[in-house]
MIDRENZA-634963 format. One line per field, with one value per residue (C-alpha): chain; y, x, z; residue number from 1; residue in three letters. Coordinates in steps of 0.5 Angstrom, whole numbers, plus 500, padded with zeros to 3 digits. Layout:
# MIDRENZA-634963
unit A, ...
y Y, ...
x X, ...
z Z, ...
pos NUM, ...
code ala, ...
***
This chain:
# MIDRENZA-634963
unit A, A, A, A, A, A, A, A, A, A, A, A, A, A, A, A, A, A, A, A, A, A, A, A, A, A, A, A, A, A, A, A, A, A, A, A, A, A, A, A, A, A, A, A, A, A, A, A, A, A, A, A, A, A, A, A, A, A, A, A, A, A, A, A, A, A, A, A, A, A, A, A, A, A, A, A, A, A, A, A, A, A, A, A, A, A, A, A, A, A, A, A, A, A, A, A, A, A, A, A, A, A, A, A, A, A, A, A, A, A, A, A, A, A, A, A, A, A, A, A, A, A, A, A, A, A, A, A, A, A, A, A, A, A, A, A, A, A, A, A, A, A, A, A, A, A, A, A, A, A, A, A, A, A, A, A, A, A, A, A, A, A, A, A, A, A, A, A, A, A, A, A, A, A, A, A, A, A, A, A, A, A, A, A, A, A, A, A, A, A, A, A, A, A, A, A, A, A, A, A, A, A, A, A, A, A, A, A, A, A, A, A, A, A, A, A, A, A, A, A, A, A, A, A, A, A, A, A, A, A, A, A, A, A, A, A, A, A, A, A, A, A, A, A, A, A, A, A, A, A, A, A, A, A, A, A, A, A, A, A, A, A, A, A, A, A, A, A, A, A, A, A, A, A, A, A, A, A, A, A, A, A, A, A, A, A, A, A, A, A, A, A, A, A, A, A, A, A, A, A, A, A, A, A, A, A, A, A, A, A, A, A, A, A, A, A, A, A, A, A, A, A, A, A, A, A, A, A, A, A, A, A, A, A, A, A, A, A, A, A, A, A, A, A, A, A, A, A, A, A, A, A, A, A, A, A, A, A, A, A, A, A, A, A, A, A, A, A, A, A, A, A, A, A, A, A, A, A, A, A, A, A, A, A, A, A, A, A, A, A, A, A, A, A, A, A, A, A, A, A, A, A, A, A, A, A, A, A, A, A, A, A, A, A, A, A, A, A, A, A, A, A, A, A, A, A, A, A, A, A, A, A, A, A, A, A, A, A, A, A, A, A, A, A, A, A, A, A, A, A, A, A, A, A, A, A, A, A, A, A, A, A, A, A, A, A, A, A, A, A, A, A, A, A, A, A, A, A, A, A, A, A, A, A, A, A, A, A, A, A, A, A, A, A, A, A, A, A, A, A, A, A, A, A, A, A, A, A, A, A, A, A, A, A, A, A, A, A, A, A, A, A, A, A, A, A, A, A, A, A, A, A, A, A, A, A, A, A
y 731, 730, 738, 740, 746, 746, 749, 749, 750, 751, 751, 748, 745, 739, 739, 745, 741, 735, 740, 744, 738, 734, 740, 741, 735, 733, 739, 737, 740, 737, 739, 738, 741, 743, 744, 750, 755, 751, 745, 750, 752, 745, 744, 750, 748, 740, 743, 749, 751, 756, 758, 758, 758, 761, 761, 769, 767, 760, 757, 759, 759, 765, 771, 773, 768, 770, 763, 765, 772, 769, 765, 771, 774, 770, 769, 776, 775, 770, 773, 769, 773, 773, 767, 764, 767, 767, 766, 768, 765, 766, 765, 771, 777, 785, 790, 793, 786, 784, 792, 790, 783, 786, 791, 789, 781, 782, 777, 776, 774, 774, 769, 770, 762, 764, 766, 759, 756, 749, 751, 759, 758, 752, 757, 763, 759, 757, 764, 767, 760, 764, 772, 771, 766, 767, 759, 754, 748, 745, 748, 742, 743, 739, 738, 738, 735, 729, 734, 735, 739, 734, 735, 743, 744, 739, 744, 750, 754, 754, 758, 756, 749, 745, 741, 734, 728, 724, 728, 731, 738, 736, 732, 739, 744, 740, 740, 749, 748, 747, 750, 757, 756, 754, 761, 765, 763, 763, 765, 759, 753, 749, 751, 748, 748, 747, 749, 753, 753, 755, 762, 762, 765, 758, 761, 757, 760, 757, 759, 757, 758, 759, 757, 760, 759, 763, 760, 760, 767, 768, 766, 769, 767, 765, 766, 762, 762, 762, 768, 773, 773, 774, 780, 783, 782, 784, 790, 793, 790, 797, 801, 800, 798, 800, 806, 806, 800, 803, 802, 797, 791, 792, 786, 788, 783, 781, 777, 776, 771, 766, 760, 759, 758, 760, 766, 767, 773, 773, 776, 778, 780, 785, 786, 778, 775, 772, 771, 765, 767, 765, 765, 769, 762, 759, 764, 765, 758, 760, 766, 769, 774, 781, 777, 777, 785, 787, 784, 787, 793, 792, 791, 796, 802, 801, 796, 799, 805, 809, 806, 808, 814, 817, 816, 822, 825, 822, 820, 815, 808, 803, 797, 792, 792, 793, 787, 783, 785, 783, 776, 775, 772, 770, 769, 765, 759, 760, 759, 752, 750, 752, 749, 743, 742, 745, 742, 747, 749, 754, 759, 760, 767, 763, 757, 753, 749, 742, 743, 747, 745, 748, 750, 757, 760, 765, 770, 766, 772, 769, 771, 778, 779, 779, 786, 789, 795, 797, 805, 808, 815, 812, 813, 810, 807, 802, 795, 790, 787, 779, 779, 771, 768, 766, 773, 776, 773, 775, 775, 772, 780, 781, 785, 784, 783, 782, 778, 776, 783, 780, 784, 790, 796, 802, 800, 801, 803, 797, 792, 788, 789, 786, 781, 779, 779, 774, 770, 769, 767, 762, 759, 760, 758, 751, 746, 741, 747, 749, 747, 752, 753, 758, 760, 763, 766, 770, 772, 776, 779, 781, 784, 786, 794, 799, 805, 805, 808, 802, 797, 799, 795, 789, 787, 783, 781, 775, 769, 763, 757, 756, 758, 758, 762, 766, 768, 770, 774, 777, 778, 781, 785, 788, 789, 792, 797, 799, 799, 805, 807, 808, 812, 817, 823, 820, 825, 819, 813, 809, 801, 799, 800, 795, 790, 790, 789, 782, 780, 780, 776, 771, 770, 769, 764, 760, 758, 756, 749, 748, 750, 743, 744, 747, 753, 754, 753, 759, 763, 762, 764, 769, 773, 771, 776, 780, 781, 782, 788, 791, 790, 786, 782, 781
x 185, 178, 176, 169, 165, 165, 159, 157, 149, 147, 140, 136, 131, 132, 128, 131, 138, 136, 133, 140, 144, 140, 140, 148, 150, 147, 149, 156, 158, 161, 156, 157, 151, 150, 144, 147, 153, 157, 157, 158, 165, 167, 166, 170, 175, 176, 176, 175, 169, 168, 161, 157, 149, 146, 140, 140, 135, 134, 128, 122, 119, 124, 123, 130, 135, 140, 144, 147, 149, 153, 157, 158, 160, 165, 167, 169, 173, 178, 179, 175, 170, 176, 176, 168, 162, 156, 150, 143, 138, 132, 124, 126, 130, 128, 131, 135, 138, 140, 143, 148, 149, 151, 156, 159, 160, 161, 154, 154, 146, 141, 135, 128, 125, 119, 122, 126, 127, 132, 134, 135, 139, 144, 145, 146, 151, 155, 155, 157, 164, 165, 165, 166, 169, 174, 176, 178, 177, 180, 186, 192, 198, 204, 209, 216, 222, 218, 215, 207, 203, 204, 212, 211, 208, 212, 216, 211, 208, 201, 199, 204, 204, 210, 207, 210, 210, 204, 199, 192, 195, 199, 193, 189, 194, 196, 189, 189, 196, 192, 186, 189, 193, 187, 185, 191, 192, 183, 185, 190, 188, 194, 200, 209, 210, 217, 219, 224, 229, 224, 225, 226, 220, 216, 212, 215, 216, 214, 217, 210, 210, 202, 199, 192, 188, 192, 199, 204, 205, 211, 214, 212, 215, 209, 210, 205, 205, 200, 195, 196, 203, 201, 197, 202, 207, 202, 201, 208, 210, 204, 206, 215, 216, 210, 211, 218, 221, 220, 222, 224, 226, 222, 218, 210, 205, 199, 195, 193, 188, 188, 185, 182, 190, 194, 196, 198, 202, 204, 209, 212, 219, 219, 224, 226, 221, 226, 232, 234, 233, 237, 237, 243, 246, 247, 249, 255, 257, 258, 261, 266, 267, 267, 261, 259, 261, 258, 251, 252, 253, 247, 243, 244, 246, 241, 235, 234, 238, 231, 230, 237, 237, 232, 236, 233, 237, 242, 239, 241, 238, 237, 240, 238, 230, 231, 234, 232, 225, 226, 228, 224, 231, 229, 236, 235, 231, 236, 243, 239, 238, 245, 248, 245, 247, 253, 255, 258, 255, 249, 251, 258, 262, 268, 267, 271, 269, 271, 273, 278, 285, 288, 285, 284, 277, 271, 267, 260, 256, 248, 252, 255, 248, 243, 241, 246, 242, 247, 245, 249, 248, 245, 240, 234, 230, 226, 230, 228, 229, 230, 236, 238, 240, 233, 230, 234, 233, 239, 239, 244, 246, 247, 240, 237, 229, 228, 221, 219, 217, 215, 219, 220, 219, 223, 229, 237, 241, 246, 240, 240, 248, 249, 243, 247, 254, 252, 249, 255, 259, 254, 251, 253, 260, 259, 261, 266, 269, 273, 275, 272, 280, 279, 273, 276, 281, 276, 272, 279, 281, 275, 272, 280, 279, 275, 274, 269, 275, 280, 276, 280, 285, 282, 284, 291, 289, 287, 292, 290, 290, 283, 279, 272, 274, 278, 271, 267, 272, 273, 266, 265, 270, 265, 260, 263, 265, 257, 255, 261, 258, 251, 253, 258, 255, 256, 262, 262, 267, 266, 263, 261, 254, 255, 259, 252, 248, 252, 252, 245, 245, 250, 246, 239, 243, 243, 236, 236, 235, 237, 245, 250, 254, 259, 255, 253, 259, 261, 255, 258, 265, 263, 258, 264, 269, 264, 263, 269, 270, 264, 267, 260, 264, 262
z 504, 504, 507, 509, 511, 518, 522, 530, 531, 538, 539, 545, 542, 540, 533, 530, 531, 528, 522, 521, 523, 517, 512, 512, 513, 506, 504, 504, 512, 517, 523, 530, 535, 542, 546, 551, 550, 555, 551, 545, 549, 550, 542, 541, 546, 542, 535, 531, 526, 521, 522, 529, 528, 534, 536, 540, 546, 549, 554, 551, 559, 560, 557, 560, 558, 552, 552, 545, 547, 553, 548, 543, 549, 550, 543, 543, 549, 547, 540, 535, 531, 525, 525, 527, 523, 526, 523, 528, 528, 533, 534, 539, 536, 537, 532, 537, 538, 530, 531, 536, 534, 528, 530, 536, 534, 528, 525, 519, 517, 522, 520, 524, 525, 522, 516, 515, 509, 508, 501, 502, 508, 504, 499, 503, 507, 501, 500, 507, 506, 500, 501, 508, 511, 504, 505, 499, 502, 495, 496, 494, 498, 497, 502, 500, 503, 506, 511, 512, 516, 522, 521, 521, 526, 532, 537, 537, 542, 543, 549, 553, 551, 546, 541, 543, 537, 536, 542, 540, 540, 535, 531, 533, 531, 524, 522, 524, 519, 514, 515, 516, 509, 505, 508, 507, 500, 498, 490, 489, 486, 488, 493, 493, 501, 503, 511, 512, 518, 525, 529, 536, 538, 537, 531, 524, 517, 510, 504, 499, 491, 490, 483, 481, 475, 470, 472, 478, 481, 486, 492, 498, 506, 511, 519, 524, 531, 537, 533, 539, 538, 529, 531, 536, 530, 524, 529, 530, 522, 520, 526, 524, 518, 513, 513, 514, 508, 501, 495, 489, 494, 501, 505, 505, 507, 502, 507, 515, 518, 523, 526, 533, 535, 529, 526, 519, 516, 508, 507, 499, 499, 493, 489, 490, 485, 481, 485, 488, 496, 501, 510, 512, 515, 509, 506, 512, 511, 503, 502, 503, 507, 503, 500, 507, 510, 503, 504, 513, 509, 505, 511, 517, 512, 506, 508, 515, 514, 516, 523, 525, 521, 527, 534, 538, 543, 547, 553, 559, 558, 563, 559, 564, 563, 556, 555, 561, 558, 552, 553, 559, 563, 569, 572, 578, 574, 569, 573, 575, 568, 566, 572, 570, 562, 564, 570, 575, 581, 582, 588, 586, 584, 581, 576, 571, 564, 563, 556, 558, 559, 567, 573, 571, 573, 571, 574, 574, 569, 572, 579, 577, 574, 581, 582, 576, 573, 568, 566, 560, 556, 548, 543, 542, 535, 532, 531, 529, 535, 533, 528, 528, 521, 520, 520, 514, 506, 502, 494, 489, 488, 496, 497, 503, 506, 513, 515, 524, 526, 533, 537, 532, 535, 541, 543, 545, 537, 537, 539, 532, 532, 538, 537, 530, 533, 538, 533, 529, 535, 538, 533, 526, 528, 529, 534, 529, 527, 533, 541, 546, 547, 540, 542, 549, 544, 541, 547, 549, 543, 541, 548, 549, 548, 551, 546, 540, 536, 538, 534, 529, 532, 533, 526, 528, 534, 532, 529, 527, 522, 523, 517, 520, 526, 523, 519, 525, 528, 522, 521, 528, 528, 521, 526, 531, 526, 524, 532, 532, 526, 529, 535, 531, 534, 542, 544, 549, 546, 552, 548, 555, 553, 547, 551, 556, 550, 548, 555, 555, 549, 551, 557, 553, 548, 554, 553, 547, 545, 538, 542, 543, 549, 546, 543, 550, 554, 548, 551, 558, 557, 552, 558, 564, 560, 559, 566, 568, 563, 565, 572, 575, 579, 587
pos 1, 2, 3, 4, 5, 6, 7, 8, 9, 10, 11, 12, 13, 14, 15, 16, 17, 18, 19, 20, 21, 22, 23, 24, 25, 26, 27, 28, 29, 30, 31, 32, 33, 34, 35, 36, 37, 38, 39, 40, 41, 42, 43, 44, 45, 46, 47, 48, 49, 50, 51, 52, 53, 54, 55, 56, 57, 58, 59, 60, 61, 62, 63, 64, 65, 66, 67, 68, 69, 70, 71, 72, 73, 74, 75, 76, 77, 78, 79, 80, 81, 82, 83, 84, 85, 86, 87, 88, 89, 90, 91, 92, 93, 94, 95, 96, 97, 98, 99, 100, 101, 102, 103, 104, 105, 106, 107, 108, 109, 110, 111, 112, 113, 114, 115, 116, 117, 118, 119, 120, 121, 122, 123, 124, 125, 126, 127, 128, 129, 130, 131, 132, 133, 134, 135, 136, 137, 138, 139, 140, 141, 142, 143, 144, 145, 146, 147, 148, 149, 150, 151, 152, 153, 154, 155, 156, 157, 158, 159, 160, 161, 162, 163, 164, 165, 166, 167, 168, 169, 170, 171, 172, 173, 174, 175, 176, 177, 178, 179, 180, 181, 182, 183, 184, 185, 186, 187, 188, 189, 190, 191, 192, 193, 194, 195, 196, 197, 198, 199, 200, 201, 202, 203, 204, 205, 206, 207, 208, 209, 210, 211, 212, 213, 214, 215, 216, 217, 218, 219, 220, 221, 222, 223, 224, 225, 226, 227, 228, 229, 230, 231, 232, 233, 234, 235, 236, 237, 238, 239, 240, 241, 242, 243, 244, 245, 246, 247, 248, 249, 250, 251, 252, 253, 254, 255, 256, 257, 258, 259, 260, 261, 262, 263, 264, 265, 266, 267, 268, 269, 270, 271, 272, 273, 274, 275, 276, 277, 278, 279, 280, 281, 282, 283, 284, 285, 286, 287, 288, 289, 290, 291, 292, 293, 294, 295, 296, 297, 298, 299, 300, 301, 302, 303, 304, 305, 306, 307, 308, 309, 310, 311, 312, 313, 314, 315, 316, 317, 318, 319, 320, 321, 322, 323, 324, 325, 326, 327, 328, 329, 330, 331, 332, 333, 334, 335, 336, 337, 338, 339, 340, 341, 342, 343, 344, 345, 346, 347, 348, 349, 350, 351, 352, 353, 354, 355, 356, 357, 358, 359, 360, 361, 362, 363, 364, 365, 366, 367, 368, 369, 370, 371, 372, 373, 374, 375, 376, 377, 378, 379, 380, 381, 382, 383, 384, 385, 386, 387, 388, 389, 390, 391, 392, 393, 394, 395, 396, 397, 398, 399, 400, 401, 402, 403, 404, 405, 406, 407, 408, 409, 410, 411, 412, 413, 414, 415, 416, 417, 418, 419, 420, 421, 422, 423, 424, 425, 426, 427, 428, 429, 430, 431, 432, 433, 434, 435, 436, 437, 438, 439, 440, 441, 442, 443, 444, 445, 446, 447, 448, 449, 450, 451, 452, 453, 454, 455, 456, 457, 458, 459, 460, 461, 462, 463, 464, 465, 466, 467, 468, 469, 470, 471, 472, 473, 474, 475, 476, 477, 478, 479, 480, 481, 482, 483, 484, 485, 486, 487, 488, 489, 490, 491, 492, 493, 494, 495, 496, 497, 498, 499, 500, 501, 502, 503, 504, 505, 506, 507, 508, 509, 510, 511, 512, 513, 514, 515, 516, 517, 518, 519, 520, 521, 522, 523, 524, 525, 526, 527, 528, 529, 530, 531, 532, 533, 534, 535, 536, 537, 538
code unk, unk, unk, unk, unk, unk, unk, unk, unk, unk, unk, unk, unk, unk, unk, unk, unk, unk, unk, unk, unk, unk, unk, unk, unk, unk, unk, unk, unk, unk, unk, unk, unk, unk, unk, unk, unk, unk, unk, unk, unk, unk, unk, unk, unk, unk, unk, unk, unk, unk, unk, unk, unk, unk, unk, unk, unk, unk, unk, unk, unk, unk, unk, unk, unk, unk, unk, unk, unk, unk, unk, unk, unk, unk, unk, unk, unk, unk, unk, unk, unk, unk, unk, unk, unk, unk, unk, unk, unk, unk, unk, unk, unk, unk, unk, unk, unk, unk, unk, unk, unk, unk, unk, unk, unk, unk, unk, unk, unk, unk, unk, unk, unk, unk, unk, unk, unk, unk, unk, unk, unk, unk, unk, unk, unk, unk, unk, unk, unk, unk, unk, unk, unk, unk, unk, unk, unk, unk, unk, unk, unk, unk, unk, unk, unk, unk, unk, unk, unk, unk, unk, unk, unk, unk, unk, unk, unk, unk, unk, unk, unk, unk, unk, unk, unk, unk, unk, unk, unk, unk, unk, unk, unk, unk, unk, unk, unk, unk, unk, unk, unk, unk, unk, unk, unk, unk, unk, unk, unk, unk, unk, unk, unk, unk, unk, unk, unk, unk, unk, unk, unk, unk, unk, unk, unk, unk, unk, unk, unk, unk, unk, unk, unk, unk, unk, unk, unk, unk, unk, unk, unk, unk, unk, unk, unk, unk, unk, unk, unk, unk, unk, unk, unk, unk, unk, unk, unk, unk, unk, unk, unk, unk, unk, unk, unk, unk, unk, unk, unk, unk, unk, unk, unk, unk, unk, unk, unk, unk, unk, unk, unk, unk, unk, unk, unk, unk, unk, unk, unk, unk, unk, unk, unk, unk, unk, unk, unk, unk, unk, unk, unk, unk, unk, unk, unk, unk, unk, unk, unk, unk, unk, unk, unk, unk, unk, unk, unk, unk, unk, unk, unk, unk, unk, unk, unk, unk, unk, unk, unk, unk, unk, unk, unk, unk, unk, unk, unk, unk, unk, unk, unk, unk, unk, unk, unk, unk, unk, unk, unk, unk, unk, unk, unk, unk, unk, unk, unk, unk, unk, unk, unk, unk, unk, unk, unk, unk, unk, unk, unk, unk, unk, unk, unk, unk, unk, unk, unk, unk, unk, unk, unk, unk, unk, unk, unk, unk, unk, unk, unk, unk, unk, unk, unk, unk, unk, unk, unk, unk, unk, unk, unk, unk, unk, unk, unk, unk, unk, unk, unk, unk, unk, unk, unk, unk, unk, unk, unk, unk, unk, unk, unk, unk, unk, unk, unk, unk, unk, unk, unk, unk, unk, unk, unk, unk, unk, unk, unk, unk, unk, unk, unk, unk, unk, unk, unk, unk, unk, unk, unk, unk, unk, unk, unk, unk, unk, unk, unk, unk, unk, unk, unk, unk, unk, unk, unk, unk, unk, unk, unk, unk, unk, unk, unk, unk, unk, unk, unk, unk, unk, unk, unk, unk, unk, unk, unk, unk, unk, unk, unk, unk, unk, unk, unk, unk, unk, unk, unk, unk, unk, unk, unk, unk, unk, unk, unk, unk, unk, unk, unk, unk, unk, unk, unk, unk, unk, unk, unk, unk, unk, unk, unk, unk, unk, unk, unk, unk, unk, unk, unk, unk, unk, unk, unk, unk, unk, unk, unk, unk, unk, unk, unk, unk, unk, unk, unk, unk, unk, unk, unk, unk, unk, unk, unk, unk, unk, unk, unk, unk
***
């Protein structure tokens, strides 16, 4: 790919445009121009730049105009300074001016007119691209597995819009994609991209092997998403986790930049520099399943131990709006989605599934749900806050990294272990491997009990000669383990609150796209059960 510099100039007199223009453009610079800040914002809402050229005041008959301070103004607002660099240039400009530009827009030269010349400020520009723009447009990237930047970034949300196939967007934000690795990744000559499984929360994750002049440095994985949502993670990533991951094996992250709508965080998982790193999905298609309790261990009791080391004191907790909030589940829209992919009908206390042989009916979960607030007595800790396969990295020692800090942050204890049962049930337990006949099966032995210190007893409670659904009870029944182990301190061995988290998320896993039917019919059943225990029903 043939990359440019690329520059704005926004100046209202016509002759200083064509001179800018001119002078860049020779100099190897994609230049766009514009007359006034209006037509600036439109530039800047087709296509993006790395700098703006700005003229401060504009008019010269009005002595009160400042044209370039509104677009500055504006710039600020939407969140652009990381990603702009302003220069400005004016015939105008007072000291107190060039002061306040400086320090509250964060301008990076200020050129008076007068004192213009053509091969200074080509060089200084070259100068500001290297030091503060800090971009290698001669980064050579290379796509592995047939995918590209057009491919990467299909599906994701930008301020609310989903990329579709072949739209500008996704010509807009394929162009953004590279440009925000050639920022991330400004010391590389070269870098080896291979795309890893995407999240749930519409970012996507890359596995990326940067190669520098001296030789080839190590892997790191690299999260991308809508810019707003990288900077709320890289914020909760120095508030929750930087100071509470540490030693040999930990995530740190080496580089944040951003575009004007994407986002980027490197993230180093050290200690895994010369291990073979997989996602806890392929690595639960694999193992066995002491592989698998071994590496659970790992997880909870050594990786995240520090968070949930720390609960406070118990406390009543309104699990409704932790979970509700966390998920953004607005249960009138989702039972008339759910209703359609599943085909019941919406408004009805009692439902059946078509899969299922008989007559029998279940409690409609969406209906138990309507204006249930579930209060339990429990303890409160960091989490993670989004333990899907795709979020945690394991070695081929059985040591585990976690990246995606998105929803890090306060939240009920057993939040990430509910979170990963239920990934378990309904995702990694795929559809050709079992009928929604054994996935009932699973649902009433698993949620058969009422006590923490009975979940011992759920270890024969399920007999059956299929292998892959024998491997998730089990795996579940390991989990519920730990969550017993998290609220030990609790006199209280009501698991009413644990059956309330992962009723919430049987609920959420009903938006998910990447689900077949069967998997959220599973959803479905398992949060019909679920509310019978908690005896939500109308």
């Amino acid at each position: 790919m043939n990359r440019q510099g690329r520059i704005l100039i926004m100046d209202d007199e016509e002759r200083w445009r064509e001179m800018l223009s001119g002078t860049l453009t020779r100099g190897g610079f994609l230049v766009h121009t514009a007359p006034t800040a209006k037509e600036a914002l439109q530039r800047l809402e087709e296509t993006f730049y790395h700098v703006l050229v700005l003229d401060l005041r504009m008019e010269e008959r009005n002595p009160d105009n400042f044209d370039g301070m509104t677009l500055l103004n504006e710039i600020k607002k939407r969140g652009l300074n990381p990603a702009i660099k302003v220069i400005m240039l004016s015939a105008y400009g007072t000291t107190e001016q060039m002061r306040v530009t400086f320090k509250d827009y964060q301008v990076v030269d200020f050129v008076p007119k007068d004192q213009f010349d053509n091969k200074v400020f080509l060089e200084n520009l070259r100068q500001i691209f290297l030091t503060k723009v800090r971009i290698n447009l001669d980064l050579a990237i290379h796509w592995q597995q047939g995918s590209s930047a057009e491919t990467a970034v299909l599906n994701m949300e930008i301020a609310g819009t989903r990329v579709k196939r072949n739209s500008p967007l996704q010509q807009r934000t394929a162009l953004e994609l590279d440009d925000l690795l050639c920022r991330l990744f400004y010391k590389a000559q070269s870098i080896i991209v291979q795309p890893l499984i995407p999240g749930l929360s519409g970012a996507r994750v890359l596995q990326i092997h940067p190669f520098f002049s001296d030789g080839g440095g190590h892997s790191v994985v690299v999260k991308f998403g809508f810019a707003e949502k990288i900077e709320g993670e890289h914020k909760n990533f120095k508030s929750y986790v930087q100071s509470f991951f540490g030693g040999r094996r930990t995530t740190i992250t080496e580089e944040v930049r951003r575009t004007p709508h994407l986002g980027g965080i490197v993230y180093s998982l050290v200690g895994a520099e010369n291990e073979r790193l997989e996602n806890f999905g392929s690595f639960y298609q694999r193992a066995t399943l002491s592989q698998i309790a071994s590496v659970i261990d790992e997880l909870f009791l050594t990786t995240c131990n520090t968070w949930y080391a720390n609960p406070g004191v118990l406390q009543p907790r309104n699990l409704t709006e932790d979970y509700q909030q966390l998920f953004g589940s607005k249960l009138e829209r989702m039972e008339q989605k759910v209703s359609e992919a599943l085909q019941f009908m919406p408004g009805k206390h009692r439902h059946t599934f078509k899969s299922l042989s008989g007559t029998r009916t279940f409690t409609n979960p969406i209906q138990a749900a309507t204006g249930q607030i579930m209060i339990y007595p429990t303890y409160v800790c960091i989490t993670h806050g989004d333990f899907n396969h795709n979020n945690i990295f394991v070695d081929t020692d059985g040591h585990t990294w976690l990246i995606d800090f998105q929803n890090t942050g306060r939240g009920h204890i057993l939040r990430d272990v509910a979170m990963l049962d239920s990934t378990i049930r309904f995702q990694l337990l795929e559809t050709e491997e079992t009928t929604l006949e054994e996935c009932l099966e699973l649902e009433e032995a698993l949620n058969s009990i009422t006590r923490f210190s009975h979940i011992s007893q759920l270890t024969d409670k399920l007999v059956t000669q299929n292998p892959a659904l024998q491997k998730a009870y089990d795996t579940v029944v390991h989990l519920r383990m730990i969550a017993r182990k998290l609220v030990a301190q609790n006199s209280n061995d009501d698991i009413s609150e644990y059956y309330a988290a992962l009723f919430y998320n049987a609920l959420n896993a009903l938006h998910f796209t990447t689900l077949s039917q069967r998997q959220h019919e599973h959803a479905m059943l398992s949060a019909s059960i679920l509310a019978d225990r908690l005896k939500l029903v109308r």
